[in-house]
NUKE-813961 format. One record per residue: x, y, z of N, C-alpha, C in turn. Coordinates in steps of 0.1 Angstrom, whole numbers, plus 5000, padded with zeros to 4 digits. Each point is the difference from the previous one (the first is absolute). Layout:
% residues N
XYZXYZXYZ...
//
This chain:
% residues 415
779018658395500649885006501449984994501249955008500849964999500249874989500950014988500349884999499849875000499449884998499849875008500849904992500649895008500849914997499249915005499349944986499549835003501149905003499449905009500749945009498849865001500949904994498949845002500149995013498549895004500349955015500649945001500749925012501049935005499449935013499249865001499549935009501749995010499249985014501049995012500049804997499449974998499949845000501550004993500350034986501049984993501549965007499950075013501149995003500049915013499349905000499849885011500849924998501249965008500949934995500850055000500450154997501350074997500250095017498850085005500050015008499749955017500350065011499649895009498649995006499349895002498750015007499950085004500650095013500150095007499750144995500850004990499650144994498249994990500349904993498650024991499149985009500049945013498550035012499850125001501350075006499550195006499650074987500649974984499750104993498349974999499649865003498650014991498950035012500850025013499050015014500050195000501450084996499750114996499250074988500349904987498950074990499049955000499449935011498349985002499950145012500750035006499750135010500050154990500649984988500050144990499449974991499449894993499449984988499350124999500250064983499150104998500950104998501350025010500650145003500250054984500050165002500650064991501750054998500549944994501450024998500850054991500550174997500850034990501249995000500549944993502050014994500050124995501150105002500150114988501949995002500849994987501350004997500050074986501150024996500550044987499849954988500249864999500049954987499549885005499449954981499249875003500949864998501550074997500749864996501950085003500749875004501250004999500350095018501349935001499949975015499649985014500449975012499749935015498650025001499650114999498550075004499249884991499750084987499449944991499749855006501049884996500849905003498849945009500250065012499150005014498350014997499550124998498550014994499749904994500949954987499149914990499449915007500849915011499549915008499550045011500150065006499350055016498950054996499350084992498750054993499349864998500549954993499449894993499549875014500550025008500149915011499150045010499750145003499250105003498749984997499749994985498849994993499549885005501249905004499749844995499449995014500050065013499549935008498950115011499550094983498750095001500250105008501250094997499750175005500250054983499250115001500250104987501250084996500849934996501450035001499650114983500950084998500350094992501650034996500449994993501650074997499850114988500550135003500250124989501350055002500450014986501050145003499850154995501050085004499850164999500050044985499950094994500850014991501050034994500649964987501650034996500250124999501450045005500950104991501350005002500350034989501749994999500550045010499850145002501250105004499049975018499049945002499749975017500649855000500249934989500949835008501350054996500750084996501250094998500250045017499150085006500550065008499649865013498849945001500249885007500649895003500850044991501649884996501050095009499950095000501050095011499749995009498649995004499650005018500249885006500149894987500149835008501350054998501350014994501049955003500750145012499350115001500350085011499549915013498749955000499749965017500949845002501249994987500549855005501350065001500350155001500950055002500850104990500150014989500450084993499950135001501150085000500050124998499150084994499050074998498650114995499350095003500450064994499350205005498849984993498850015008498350024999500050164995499750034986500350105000498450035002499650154996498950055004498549934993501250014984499350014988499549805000501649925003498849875006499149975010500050075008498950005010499050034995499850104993498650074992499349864988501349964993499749904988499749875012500349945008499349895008498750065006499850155008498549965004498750074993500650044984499250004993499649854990501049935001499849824994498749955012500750025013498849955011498950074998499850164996498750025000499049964986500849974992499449984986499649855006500649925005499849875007498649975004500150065009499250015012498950084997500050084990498650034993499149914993501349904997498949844988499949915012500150055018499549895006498850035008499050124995499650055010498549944998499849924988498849914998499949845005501550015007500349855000500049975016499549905004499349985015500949855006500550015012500649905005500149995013499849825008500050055016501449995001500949934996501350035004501150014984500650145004500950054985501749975006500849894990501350014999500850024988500950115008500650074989501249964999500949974989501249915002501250104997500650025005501750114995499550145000500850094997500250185001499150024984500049944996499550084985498350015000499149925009498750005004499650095014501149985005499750055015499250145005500750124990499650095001498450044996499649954997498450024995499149975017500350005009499749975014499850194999500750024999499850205008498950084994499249914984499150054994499049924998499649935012499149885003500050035014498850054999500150075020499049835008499449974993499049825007500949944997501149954997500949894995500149935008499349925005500649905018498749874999500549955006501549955002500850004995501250034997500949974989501449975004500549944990501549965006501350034985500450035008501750044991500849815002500249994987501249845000500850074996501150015004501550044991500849875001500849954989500149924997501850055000500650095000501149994996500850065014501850014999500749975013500250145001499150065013500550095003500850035015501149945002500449995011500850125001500450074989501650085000499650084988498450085003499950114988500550165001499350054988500650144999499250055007500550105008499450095011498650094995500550054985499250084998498749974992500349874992498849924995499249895010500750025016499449915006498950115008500550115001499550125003498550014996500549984986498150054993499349865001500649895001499049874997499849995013500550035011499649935017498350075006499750134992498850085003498649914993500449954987499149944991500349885007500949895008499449875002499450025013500150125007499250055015498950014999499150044986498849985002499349864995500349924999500049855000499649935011499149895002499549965014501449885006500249984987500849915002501050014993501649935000501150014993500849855000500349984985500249845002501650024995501049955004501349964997500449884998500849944993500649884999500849935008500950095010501049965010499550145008500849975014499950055010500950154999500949934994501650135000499350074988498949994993499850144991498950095006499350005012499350115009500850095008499950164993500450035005499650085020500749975005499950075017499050095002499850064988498650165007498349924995500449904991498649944995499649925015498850055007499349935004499949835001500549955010500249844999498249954999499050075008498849924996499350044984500950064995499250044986500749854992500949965004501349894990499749875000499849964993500449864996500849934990500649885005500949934992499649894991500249984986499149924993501549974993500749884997500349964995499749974983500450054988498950004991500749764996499250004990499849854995500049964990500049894995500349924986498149915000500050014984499349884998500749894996499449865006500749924997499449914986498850045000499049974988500050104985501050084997500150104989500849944997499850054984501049894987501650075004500350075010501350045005500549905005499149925011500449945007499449885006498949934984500149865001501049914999499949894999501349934998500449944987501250014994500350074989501449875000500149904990500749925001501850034998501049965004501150044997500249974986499749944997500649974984498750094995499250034996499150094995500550145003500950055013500250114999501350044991500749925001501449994991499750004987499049924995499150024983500350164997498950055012499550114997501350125000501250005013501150054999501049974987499749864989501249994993499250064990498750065000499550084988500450094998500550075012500150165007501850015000500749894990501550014999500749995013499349925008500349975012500949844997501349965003500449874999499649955012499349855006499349985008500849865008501350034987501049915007501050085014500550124996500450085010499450065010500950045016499250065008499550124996498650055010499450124991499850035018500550165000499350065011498950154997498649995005499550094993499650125013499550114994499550105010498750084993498549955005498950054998499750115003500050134994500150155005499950084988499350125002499450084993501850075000500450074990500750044997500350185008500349995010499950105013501650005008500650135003501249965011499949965013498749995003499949945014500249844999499849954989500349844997501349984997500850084999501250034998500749894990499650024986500649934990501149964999500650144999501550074998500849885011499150045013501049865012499949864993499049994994499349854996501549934988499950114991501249974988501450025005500050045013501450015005500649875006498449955011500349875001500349904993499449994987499449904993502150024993500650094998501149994992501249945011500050035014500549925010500449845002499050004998498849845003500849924989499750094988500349934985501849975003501150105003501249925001499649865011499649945006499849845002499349954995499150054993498849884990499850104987501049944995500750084984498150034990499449875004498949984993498750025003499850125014498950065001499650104994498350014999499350094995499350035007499750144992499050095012498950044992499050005006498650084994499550105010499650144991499550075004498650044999498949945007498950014997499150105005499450104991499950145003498750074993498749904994499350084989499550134998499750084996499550085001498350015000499150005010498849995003499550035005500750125012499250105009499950134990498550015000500050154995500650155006500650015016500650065013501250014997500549904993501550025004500450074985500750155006500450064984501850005006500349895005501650035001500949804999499049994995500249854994501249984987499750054985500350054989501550045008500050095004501550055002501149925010499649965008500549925010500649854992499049954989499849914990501550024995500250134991500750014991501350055001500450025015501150005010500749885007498949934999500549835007500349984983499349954991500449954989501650054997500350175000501250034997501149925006499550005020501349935005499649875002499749884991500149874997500850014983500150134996501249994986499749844995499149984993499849894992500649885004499849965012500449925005499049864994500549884994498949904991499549915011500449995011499949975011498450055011500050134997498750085009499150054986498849935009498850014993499150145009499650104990499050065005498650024995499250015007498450024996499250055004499850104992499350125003498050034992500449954989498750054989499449894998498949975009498749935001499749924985500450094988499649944990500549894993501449965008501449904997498849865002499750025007499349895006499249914987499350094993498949964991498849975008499649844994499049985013499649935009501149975005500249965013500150115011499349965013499350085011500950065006500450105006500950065008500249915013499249935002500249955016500849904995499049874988501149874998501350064998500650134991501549975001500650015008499450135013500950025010500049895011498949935000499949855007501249914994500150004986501149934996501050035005500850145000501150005004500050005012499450035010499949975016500249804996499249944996500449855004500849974992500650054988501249984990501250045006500050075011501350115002501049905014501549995003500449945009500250065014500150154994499750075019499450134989499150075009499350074999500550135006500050144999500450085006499050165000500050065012499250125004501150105005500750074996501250025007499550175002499050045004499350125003501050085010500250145002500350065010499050095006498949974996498350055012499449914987498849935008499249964996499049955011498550034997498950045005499949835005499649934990499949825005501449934990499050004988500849914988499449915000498849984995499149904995501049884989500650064992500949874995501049945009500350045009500449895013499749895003498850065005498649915003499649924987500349974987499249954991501049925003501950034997500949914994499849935018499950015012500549935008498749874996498950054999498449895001500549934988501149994993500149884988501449985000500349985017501249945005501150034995500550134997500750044991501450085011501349995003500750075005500250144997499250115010500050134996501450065010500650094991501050145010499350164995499850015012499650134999500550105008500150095000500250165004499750005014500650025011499950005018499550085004498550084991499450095003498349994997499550115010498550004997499049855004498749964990499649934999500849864998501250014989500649845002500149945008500750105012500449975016498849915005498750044998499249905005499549864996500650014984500049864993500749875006501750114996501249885001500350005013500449875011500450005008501949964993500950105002501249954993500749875006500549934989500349875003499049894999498950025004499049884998499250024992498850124989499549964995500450064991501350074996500350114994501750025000500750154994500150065006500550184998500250085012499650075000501850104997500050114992500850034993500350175003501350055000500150175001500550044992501149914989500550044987500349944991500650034989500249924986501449885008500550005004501149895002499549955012498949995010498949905007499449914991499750104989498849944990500549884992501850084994500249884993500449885008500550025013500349885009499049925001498950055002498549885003499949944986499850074991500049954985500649904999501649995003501249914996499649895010499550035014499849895010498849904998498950074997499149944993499849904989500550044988500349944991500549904996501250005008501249915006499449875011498950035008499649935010498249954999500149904991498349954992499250035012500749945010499249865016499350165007501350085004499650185001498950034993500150004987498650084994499349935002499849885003498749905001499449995015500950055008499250045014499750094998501050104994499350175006498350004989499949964996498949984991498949985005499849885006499449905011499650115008501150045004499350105014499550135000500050084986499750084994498549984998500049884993498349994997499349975008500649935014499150015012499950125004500750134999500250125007498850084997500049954984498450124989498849915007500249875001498949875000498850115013501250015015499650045011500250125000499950084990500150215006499850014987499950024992500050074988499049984984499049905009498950004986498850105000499349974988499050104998498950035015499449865005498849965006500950075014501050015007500850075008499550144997500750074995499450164996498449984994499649934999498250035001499449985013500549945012499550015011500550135004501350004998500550145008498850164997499750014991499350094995498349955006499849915002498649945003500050075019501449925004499950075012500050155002500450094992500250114999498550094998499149894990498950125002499149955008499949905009499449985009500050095011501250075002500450085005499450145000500150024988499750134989497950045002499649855000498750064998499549905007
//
């Protein structure tokens, strides 16, 4: 057997009040039609980023209104989340030659996989991203089953899209996050569109007082008298730092007294290009006393990962995602649900966040970026709508009990 990632229940009642009538009727009129079902998660890791993120609560929510939900992951290795770190940033476009010798090291990881799943029984199997996927070719009963990919593939590499288009074809089903990342030869009835979602009940994203988050920011050498603009992101060039600290130095010739935070932990055990990307942005912010970065989980002591990044999402004066591909951006979605003025990147999943101008807005480079910054900042009444309409935006598209029906509808389907 695969791995298992315990996962507490999560009652649907919890969220009465937050959600609308409407939706908590269909979810509980559909999981009285599946009570019972068998349901596997299989992804990479049990912790640190979007994926992860998503399970802890969708599993739990799963259990909570009686299907036998399961979440596992595969197992580790260096040199296969080495080479799976190439295939995600190859299918969001990057230049990469599949050489022979990785092809052999990926579907020997699937078959070593897919050997520890062959005791393990399920009516409906989802598999999340390229690093699970492959264990389908050495699992001849695997079905129902469905491929989620979760990241932007609108504009990949030809030849890593090559090998992964064969392995999501044997899949019953294919889930994307937007429309513009299916590509034209995939089968429109195999596809579906799932927006992924936020909890609004996780210590990320309860409600978290303003002056309690500035406590917690002036511990972290944060002055809580100055503006602070922050950017929630694993330390990756698709989040595009480098633009982030280009803006942030723009911005600063009109508000001499901004600061920036870079918030970045290290907690995906997948990502082996974190560390370096880390210590490249650090070079080009040259000790600036001004930009804060954060990387090592352990700074923290013991206080929870979620309360501090909740802190600076409700501590912070505009919020920033300034991505050049990105799959959704779950910290979008967190900073808009705690009315917070986000700019983000005019690409991918954002696109279906921010409407620009009213709940958001939406950005193509470092001197856009610093202009919304300066405009924002400068204009309270501005951040105080675009806020307002932000958290109506998550309120109505983008919570957990949303992506739990989506998937409820889905195996109704399925079985």
């Amino acid at each position: 057997m695969l791995p298992y990632v315990r996962v507490p229940t999560i009652k649907l009642e919890n969220y009465q009040g937050v959600i609308s009538d409407e939706l908590f009727d269909e979810v509980k009129i559909l999981a009285k039609e599946l009570k019972g079902l068998k349901v596997t998660f299989v992804n990479s890791t049990p912790r640190g980023g979007g994926v992860t993120e998503i399970l802890k609560s969708l599993v739990g929510l799963m259990l909570g209104i009686g299907l036998k939900t399961e979440w596992h992951i595969i197992p580790p290795g260096r040199k296969f989340f080495g080479l799976t770190k190439e295939l995600h940033n190859a299918l969001q476009g990057k230049e990469f030659s599949l050489s022979f010798k990785a092809r052999r090291l990926y579907q020997h990881h699937m078959e070593r996989s897919a050997e520890l799943m062959l005791d393990m029984e399920s009516n409906v199997w989802i598999i999340n991203d390229p690093q699970p996927a492959g264990v389908i070719h050495y699992l001849p009963n695997f079905h129902p089953s469905v491929a989620h990919f979760h990241i932007d593939t609108s504009h990949p590499n030809k030849d890593t899209w090559n090998f992964i288009e064969p392995i999501l074809l044997a899949y019953d089903k294919i889930i994307f996050s937007a429309k513009e990342f299916v590509a034209s030869t995939l089968p429109k009835r195999k596809i579906k569109i799932f927006a992924p979602a936020i909890d609004p009940l996780s210590d990320k994203n309860k409600p978290l007082s303003l002056q309690t988050a500035k406590t917690i920011l002036e511990s972290f050498g944060i002055d809580p008298t100055k503006p602070l603009v922050t950017q929630v992101s694993r330390f990756d060039p698709w989040k595009d730092p480098m633009g982030v600290i280009q803006a942030y130095y723009l911005a600063k010739n009109k508000i001499p007294n901004l600061q920036l935070a870079l918030v970045g932990l290290f907690l995906a055990f997948d990502d082996s290009e974190a560390m370096r990307i880390f210590k490249q942005v650090k070079k080009h912010a040259g000790g600036d006393p001004d930009i804060f970065m954060f990387s090592d989980p352990q700074e923290l002591g013991s206080l929870k990962v979620d309360i501090f990044v909740n802190a600076f999402q409700v501590g912070s004066d505009v919020i920033l995602q300034k991505s050049i591909r990105e799959g959704f951006g779950l910290t979008v979605a967190e900073a808009m649900w705690k009315e917070k003025p986000v700019i983000g990147g005019n690409v991918g999943g954002i696109k279906i966040q921010i409407k620009n101008g009213e709940n958001g807005f939406l950005v193509s480079s470092p001197q856009e970026t610093a202009k919304r910054i300066v405009q924002i900042i400068k204009n309270p009444a501005l951040a105080e709508k675009m806020g307002k309409n932000a958290h109506q935006t998550v309120k109505e598209k983008f919570l957990m009990p949303r992506l739990l029906r989506d998937y409820l509808k889905l195996f109704k389907e399925l079985v």
